[in-house]
MARVO-92229 format. One record per atom (N, C-alpha, C, O): x, y, z. Coordinates in steps of 0.1 Angstrom, whole numbers, plus 5000, padded with zeros to 4 digits. Example, Ala and Ser with C-alpha at 12.3 -4.5 7.8 and 13.67 -1.06 7.14 Angstrom:
BEGIN
513249435078512349555078513249675078514249675085512849785071513749895071512950005079513450115080
! end
This chain:
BEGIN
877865325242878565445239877665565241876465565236877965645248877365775255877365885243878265965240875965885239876066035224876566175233876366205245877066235227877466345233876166485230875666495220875966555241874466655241874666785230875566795221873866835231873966955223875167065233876067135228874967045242875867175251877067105248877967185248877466965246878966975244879466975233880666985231878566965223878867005208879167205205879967255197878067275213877967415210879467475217879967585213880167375232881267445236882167435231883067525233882467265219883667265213883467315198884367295190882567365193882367405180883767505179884267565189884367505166885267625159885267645147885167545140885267755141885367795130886167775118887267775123886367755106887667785096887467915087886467935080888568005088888068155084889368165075890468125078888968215067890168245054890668395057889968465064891868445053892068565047891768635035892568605026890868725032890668745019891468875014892168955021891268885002892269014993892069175001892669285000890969145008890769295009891269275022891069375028891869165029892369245047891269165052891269185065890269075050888969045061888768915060888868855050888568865073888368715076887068695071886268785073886968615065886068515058885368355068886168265068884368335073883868255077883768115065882768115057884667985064884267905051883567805058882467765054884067755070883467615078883267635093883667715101882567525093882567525112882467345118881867235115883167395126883367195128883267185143883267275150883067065146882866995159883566945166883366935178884966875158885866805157887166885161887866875150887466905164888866985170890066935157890467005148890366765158891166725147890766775137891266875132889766735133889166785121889366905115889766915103889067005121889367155116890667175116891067285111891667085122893267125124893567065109893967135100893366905107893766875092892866955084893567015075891666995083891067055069891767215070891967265059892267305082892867445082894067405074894167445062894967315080896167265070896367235059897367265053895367165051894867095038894667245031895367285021893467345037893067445028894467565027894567635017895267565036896467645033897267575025898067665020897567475020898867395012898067425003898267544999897167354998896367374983896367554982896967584972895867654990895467764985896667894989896668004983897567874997898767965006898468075007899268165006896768095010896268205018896068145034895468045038896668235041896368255056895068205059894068235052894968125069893568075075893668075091894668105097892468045094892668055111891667955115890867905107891667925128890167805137890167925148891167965155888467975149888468055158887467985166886867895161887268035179886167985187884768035187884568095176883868035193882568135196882968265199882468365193883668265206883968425213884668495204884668615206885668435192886668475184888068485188889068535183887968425197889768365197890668275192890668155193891568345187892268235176892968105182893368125193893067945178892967935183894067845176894867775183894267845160895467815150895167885140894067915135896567915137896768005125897767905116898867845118896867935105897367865091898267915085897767905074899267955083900368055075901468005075901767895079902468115065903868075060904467995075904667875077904568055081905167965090905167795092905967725098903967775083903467585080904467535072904967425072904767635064906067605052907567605061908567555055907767635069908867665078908867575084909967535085908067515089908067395097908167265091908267145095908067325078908167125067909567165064910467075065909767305062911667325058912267225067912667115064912267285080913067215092912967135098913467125109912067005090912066885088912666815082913266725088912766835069913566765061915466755061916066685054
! end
């Protein structure tokens, strides 16, 4: 099994950034894992139903955590 280098850990790195009360993104995590930050972004909006985001290095959004997650379990069931 081939370990993966530092340069391909630093290109897929992303962020998990909250919405806070005052209007400003909040930096909480940073992951390596692409899945990873998709279930833990998901997990931290159900428990908390503040807005969250996975941004990249550059700051591009890349998922947004929001009401809309609730919208998509509606029109499931």
């Amino acid at each position: 099994m081939k370990v993966p280098d530092k340069e391909f850990f630093e290109k897929n790195k992303v962020h998990l950034e909250m919405l806070t009360i005052k209007g400003e993104w909040k930096r909480l995590d940073t992951f390596y894992d692409y899945s990873t930050a998709i279930n833990h972004g998901v997990n931290k909006y159900f428990a908390t139903h503040t807005a969250h985001r996975l941004v990249n290095k550059e700051g591009k959004i890349l998922e947004l955590f929001d009401s809309t997650l609730l919208e998509d379990v509606d029109n499931k069931e």
